[in-house]
Each structure stands twice: as C-alpha cells, then as structure tokens.
C-alpha positions as CSV (number, residue, x, y, z in Angstrom):
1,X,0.0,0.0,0.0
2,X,2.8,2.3,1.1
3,X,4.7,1.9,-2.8
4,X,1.5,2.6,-4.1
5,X,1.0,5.7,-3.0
6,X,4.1,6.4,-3.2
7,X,3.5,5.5,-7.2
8,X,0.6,7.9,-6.8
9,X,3.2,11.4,-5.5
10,X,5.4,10.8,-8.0
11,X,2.4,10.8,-10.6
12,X,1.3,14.1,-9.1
13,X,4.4,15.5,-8.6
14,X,5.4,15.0,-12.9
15,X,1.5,16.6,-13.5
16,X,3.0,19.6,-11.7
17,X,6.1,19.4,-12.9
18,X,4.7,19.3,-16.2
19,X,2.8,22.6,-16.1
20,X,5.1,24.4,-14.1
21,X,8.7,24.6,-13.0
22,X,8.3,28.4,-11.3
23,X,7.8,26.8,-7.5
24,X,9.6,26.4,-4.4
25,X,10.1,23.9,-2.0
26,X,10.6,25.7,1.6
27,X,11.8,23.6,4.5
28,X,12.9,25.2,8.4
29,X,14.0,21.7,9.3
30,X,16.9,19.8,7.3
31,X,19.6,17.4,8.1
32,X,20.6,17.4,4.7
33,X,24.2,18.1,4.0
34,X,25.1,19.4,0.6
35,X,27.6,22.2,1.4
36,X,29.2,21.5,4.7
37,X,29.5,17.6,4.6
38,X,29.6,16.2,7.6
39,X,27.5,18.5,9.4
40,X,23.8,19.8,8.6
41,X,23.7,22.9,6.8
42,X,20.5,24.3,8.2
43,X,22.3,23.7,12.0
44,X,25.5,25.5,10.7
45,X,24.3,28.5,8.7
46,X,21.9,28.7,12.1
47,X,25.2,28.7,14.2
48,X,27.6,31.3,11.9
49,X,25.1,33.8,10.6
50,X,23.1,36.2,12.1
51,X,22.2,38.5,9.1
52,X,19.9,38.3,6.3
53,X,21.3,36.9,3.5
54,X,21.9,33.3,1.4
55,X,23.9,30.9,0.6
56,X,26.0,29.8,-2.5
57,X,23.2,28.2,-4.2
58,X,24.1,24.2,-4.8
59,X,22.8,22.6,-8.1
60,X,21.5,18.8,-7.9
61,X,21.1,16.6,-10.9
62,X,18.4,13.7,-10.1
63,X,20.4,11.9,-12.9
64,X,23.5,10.8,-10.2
65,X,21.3,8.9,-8.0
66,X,21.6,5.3,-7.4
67,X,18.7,3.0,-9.1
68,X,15.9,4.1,-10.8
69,X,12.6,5.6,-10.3
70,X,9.6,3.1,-10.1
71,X,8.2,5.1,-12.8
72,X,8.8,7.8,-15.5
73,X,12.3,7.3,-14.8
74,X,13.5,9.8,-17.6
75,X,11.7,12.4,-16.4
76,X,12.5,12.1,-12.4
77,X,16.4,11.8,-13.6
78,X,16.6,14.9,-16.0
79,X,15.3,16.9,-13.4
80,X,17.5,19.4,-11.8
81,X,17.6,21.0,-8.6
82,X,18.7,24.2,-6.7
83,X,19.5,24.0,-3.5
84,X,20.1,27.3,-1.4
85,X,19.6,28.3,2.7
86,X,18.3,31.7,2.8
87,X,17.8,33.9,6.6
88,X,15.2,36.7,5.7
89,X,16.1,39.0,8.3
90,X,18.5,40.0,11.1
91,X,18.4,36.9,13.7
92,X,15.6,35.2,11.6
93,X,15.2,31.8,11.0
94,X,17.4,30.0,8.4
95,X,15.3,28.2,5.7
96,X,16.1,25.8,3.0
97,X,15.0,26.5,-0.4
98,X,14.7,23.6,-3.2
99,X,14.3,24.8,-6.7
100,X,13.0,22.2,-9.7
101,X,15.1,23.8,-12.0
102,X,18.3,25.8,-12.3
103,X,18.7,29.2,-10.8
104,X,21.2,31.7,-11.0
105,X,21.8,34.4,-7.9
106,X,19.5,37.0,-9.3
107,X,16.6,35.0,-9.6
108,X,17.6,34.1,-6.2
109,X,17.5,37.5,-5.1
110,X,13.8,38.1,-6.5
111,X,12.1,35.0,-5.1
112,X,13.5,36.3,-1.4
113,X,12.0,39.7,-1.8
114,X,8.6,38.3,-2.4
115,X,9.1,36.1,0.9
116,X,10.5,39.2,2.3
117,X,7.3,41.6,1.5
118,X,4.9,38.9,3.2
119,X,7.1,37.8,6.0
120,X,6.7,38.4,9.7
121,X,9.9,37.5,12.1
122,X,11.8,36.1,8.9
123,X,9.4,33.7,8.2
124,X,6.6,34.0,5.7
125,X,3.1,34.2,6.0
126,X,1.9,31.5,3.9
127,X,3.9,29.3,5.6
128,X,3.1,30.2,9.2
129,X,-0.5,29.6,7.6
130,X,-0.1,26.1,6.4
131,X,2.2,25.3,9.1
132,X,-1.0,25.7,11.7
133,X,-3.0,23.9,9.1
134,X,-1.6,21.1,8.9
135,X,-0.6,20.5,12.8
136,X,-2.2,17.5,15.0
137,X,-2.7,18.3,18.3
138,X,-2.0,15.9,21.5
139,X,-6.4,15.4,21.4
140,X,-6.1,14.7,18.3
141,X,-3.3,12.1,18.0
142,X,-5.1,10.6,20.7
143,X,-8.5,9.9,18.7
144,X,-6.4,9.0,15.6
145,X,-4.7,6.2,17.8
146,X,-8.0,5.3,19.4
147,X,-9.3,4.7,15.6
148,X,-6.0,2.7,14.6
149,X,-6.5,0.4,18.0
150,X,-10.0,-0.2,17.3
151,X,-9.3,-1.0,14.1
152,X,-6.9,-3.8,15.2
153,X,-8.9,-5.3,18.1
C-alpha cells in the first residue's frame, strides 16, 4: 500500500512538474548536507550567521542517484535542482530552499523579496499559515490512535 502511494506522489508530482517549473520547496527543518559535509547545513548557517542573507546556491542533478525511479524514470532523472539556505532578516530563522530547475543568484534575489514583502519575524506568512493547518494536536493524535486500535482489536 505504502509503494503505491508512493506511485501515486510521483504521478502528481510530474503533473505539476509538467505545467510548471516556477515553484519552491521551503523547508525550516533539514539534516541534509550538501555544502558542509559532515554537518547539517540548516544547523551550521543557524550557528555562523546572524544577518539576512543566502547561501551559495548548490545545483543537484536527479540523474546521479543510485537505481531508478519506479516510474517515468526519464523524467524524475533529468530533473534538476537548486539548493540554497536563505535567513530573511537580522536573527531570523534560516530556511532551505529547493528549486525544480536551475537558478542563477538574481533570480535568487527576486524570489526572497517576495518572501521578504509577506514575511513576519523572517518567516513568511503563507507558511506560518499552512504550518498551523496542517498540525495534529495531542487530542487529536489521541483519537487517531484510538481509531487505529479499534481497528486492530
């Protein structure tokens, strides 16, 4: 069930991909690695910088992974990511940014001034928004696990 719907994402994610390569990907929690190694980037651009500002932006090619994609394989490994960290404002929160496509610094540049303009505390709006959306509270893990249980008994 869980490769099937996994089947399903990637089928949704190439009708997207398809229409449009103009979107971003933000994340506030990463352990990913690209520029520092060893370390997570998130936890040492949150450690050395205080300003607002971004990184040296990192471009990924899906075409070096290992193995292949359990479907439309050609498409998922010519796709091509950028990869920058990105603090909004002074003592703000340090966010990842993923990119389908390549970017150079400028464009860069323009999508943080439109986080910028609708940001509050470095972080922006829409996310707060679907951030609170999308939360489970303690009451409502607890029903969710009373359904599973009853489910199994």
């Amino acid at each position: 069930m869980v490769y099937l719907e996994g089947i399903e994402r990637m089928v949704s994610i190439w009708k997207l991909l398809k229409k449009t390569r103009d979107m971003v990907a933000v994340s506030e929690r990463s352990t990913m690695s690209d520029i520092f190694g060893d370390m997570s980037d998130l936890s040492v651009f949150n450690t050395l910088t205080a300003g607002p500002g971004y990184s040296v932006p990192v471009h990924r090619e899906l075409s070096g992974l290992k193995g292949k994609f359990p479907v439309l394989d050609a498409f998922f490994s010519g796709l091509e990511f950028t990869v920058f960290y990105a603090r909004l404002e002074e003592n703000g929160r340090v966010l990842k940014f993923e990119v389908p496509r390549r970017l150079g610094t400028g464009e860069i540049g323009e999508y943080l001034e439109g986080l910028r303009a609708s940001s509050a505390e470095g972080y922006p709006h829409i996310l707060r928004r679907v951030k609170e959306d999308v939360r489970i509270t303690a009451t409502e893990m607890d029903i969710i696990a009373g359904m599973v249980l009853e489910g199994l008994i």
